[in-house]
C-alpha positions in Angstrom: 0.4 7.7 3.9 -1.6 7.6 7.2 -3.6 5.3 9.3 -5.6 7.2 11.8 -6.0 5.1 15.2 -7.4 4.6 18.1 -6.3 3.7 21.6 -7.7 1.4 24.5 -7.2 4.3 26.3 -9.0 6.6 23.6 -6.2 8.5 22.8 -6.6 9.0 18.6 -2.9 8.9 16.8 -1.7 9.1 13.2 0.9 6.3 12.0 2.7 6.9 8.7 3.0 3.5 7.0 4.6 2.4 3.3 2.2 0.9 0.8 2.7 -2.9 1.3 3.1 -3.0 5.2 1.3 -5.3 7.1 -1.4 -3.2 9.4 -0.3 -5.5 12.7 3.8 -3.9 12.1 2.9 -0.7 11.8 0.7 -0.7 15.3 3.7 -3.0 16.9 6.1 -0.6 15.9 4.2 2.1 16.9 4.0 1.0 20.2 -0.1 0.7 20.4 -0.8 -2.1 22.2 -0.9 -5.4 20.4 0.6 -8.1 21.6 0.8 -9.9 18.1 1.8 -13.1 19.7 1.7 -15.4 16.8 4.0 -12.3 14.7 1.8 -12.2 11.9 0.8 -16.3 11.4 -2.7 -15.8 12.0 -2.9 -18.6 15.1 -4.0 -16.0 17.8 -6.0 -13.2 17.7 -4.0 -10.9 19.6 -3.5 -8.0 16.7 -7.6 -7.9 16.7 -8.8 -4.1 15.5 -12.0 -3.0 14.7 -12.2 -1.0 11.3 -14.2 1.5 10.8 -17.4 0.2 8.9 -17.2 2.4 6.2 -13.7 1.6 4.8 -14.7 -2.2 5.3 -14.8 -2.8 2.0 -11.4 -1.5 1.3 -9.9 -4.4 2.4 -9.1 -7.4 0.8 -11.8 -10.6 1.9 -11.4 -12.3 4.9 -10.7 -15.9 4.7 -11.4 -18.9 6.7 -8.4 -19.0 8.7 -9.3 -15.6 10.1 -12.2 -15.8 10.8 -12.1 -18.8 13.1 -9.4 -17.3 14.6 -11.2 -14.2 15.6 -13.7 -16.3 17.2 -11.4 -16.3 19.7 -11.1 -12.8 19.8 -12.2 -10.3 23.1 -15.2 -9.3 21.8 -15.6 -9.6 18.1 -17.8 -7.1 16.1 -19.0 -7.6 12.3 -15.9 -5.0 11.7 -13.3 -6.6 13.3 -10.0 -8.0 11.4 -6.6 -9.3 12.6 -4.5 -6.2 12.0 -1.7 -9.3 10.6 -4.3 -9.9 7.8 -4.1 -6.6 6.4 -1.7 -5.2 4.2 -1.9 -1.6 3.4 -2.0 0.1 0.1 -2.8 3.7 -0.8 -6.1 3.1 -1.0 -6.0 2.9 2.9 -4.4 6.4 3.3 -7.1 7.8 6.4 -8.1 4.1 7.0 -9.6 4.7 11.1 -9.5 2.2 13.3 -9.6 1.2 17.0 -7.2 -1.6 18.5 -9.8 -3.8 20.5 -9.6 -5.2 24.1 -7.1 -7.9 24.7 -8.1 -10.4 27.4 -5.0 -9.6 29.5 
């Protein structure tokens, strides 16, 4: 299975994952950018990705903790998510995102 994603820099790469991995290890790993301070414990919001709108409601609900937390995010959009909050299943084979500015 595949996430499709896209770079700060624009640069659009495919990243095989395994149905139960957490969206924010399979960027790390990948070597896109995050910084993932907190390593998944959703106290930063430094794994922040926009999703594309129209698999939004593919993922499971965001919930409180998250959402404060990515009021602290570089520019938040109503399809942004912290990539730790997200663990992948087939239903997110294709999934596109973008990793979002980081305020470094």
């Amino acid at each position: 299975m595949k996430i499709v994603v896209t770079g700060r820099d624009g640069a659009v790469q495919d990243l095989d994952f395994e149905e139960g991995a957490r969206l924010m290890h399979v960027l790390r790993d990948a070597n896109m950018g995050i910084r993932a301070e907190c390593d998944g414990n959703c106290a930063c919001a430094t794994c922040h990705v926009y999703i594309d709108e129209a698999w939004m409601e593919r993922l499971s609900p965001m919930e409180e903790e998250e959402e404060d937390m990515l009021d602290e995010a570089c520019e938040p959009e109503d399809n942004s998510r912290l990539s730790c909050q997200v663990v992948l299943s087939a239903a997110h084979d294709g999934l596109p995102l973008t990793i979002a500015k980081d305020w470094e």
